[in-house]
N, C-alpha and C positions, 0 to 999 in steps of 0.2 A: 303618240299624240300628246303634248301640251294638257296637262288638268284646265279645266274652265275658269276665268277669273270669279271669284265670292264677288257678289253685288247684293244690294241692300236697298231697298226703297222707304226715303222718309216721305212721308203727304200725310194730311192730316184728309182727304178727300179719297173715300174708296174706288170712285171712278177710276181718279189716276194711278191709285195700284192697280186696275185691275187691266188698263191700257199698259201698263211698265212691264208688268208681268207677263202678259199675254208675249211683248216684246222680244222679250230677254230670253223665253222659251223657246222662239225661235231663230237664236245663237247658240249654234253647240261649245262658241269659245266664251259664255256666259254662261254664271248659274246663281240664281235667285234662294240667296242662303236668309235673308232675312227681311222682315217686314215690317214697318214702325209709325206710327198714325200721329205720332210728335216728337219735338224734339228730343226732350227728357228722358223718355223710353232710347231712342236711338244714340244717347249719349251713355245710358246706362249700357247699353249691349255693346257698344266699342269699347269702353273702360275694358271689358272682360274677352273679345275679340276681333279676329283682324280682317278687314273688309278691303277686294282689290278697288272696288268702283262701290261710289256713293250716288243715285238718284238723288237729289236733295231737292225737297220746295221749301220756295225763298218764305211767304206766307204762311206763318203757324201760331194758333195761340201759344201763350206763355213764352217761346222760345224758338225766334224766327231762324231760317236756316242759315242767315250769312252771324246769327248770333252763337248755333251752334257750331259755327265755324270757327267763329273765336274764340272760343272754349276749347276746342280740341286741340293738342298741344301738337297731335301727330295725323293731323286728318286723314283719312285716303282718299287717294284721287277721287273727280268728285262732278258729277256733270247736275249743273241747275234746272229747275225746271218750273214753272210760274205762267200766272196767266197775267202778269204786268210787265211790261217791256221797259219801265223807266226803271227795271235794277241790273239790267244787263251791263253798264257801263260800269257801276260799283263791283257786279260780283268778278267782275276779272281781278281786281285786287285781292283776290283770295285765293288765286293761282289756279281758280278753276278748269277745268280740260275744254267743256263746252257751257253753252246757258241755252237752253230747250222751252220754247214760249207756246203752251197750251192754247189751241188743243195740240197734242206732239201727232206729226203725221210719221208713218213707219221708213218713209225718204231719209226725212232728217234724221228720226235717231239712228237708223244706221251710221249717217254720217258721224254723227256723236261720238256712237260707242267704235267706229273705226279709230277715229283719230285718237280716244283711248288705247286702243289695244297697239297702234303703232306706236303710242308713246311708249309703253310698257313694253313691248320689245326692243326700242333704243335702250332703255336703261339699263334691260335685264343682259343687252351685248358687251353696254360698257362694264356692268359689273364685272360678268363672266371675266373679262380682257383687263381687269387690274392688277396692276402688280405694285408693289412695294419694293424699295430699293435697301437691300441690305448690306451691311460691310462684314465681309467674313476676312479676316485676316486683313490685307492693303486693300483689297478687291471689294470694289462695288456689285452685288450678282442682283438682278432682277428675280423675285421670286412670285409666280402669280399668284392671286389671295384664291384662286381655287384649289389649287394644287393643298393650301394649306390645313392639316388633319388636325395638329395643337400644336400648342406652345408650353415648352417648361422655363420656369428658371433652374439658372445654372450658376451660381455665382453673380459675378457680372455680366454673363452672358447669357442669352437667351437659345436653348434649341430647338428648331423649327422643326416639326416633322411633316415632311412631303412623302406620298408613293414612291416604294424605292430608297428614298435618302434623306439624311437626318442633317440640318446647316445651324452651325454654330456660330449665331448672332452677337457681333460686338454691340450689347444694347441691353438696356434692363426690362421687364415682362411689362411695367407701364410703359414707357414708351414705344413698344411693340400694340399695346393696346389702343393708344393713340391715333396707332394709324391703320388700323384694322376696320371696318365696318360693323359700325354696332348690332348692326340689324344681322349680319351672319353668324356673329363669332360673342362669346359671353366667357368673361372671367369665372369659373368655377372655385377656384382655389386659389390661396397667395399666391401659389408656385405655378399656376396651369392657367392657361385660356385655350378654348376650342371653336371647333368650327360647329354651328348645328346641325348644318346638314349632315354632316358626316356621323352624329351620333346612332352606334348603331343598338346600343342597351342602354338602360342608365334605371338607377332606383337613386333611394336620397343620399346614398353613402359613394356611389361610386357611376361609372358611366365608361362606357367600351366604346374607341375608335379603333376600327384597323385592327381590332386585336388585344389592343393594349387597355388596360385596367387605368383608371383616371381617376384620383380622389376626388370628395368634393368638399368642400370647407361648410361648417355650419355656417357662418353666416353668409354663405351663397346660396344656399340650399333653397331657401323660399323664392329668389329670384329666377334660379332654376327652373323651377316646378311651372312657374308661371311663364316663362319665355315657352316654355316646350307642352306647356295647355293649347298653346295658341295656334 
């Protein structure tokens, strides 16, 4: 079974956390990791964690929700929630999933958090299904970004290691890096970039995929620590 997506509820109104929550309780493909009564606070807690769905209301002092939308450089997905109907037509400019107009009845937000979770299963299909188009010798070979464990530099060429077999890229480890997904894979080292997921040890000098022993460069080390906090 699929982990439950992290949700998060900003309102500055206990009521409507305590309507969100009650919600969200009763989706076992949701789990209610955090709680926030304004903006400031729920901007503080993303800076240092990663949230699948945001409840967000539009109305908050100091820092209203389509304003803490523009402050976050990397929002998450993000369903509105408000008891004024005239910002429904704004908050779509913020690429939000849904806008949920109080009181929320349990009808709708199912429908909400559906069209949520079917979004995030399209995405997570295409990811899986990318590949990258490498030249090994004359030859074009499709290699998919899952299969991918890390990358060394070799010279002028980069070697990929996949399960099984190791592909010697005519390309240097930046432009390998380029076209890699940020969110999966992190430069450790001049020489190295890896997949995260596939990390199976790692302290601040070194890191094991597969097996293999992986330096890590000082100056990657703090960006490290904090990619793989999250």
């Amino acid at each position: 079974m699929l982990s439950p997506k992290k949700c998060m509820i900003v309102d500055d109104e206990p009521a409507a956390h305590y309507v969100l929550a009650n919600y969200i309780r009763q989706n076992p493909q949701l789990e209610l990791v955090q709680q926030c009564y304004n903006g400031i606070e729920a901007l503080n807690y993303l800076r240092e964690n990663d949230i699948d769905l945001m409840f967000l209301d539009i109305d908050m002092p100091e820092i209203s929700g389509l304003e803490l939308l523009q402050t976050l450089k990397n929002p998450p997905k993000t369903i509105l929630t408000t008891a004024y109907s005239e910002f429904a037509l704004e908050s779509y400019d913020y690429g939000v999933i849904d806008y949920l107009l109080k009181p929320i009845y349990f009808p709708r937000f199912l429908k909400a958090t559906e069209r949520f979770l079917s979004a995030f299963a399209v995405e997570k299909s295409i990811a899986s299904n990318l590949f990258i188009p490498i030249k090994i010798d004359s030859s074009i070979v499709d290699i998919y970004v899952r299969d991918i464990l890390f990358a060394q530099s070799y010279g002028n060429y980069v070697k990929i290691f996949t399960p099984g077999k190791t592909w010697l890229a005519t390309m240097t480890t930046a432009q390998l890096e380029q076209n890699l997904p940020s969110e999966h894979f992190l430069r450790v080292h001049k020489s190295y970039i890896v997949a995260l997921d596939k990390i199976e040890n790692s302290d601040r000098e070194m890191i094991t995929i597969n097996g293999e022993k992986i330096p890590v460069g000082i100056t990657y080390r703090r960006e490290m620590a904090e990619r793989l906090k999250s």
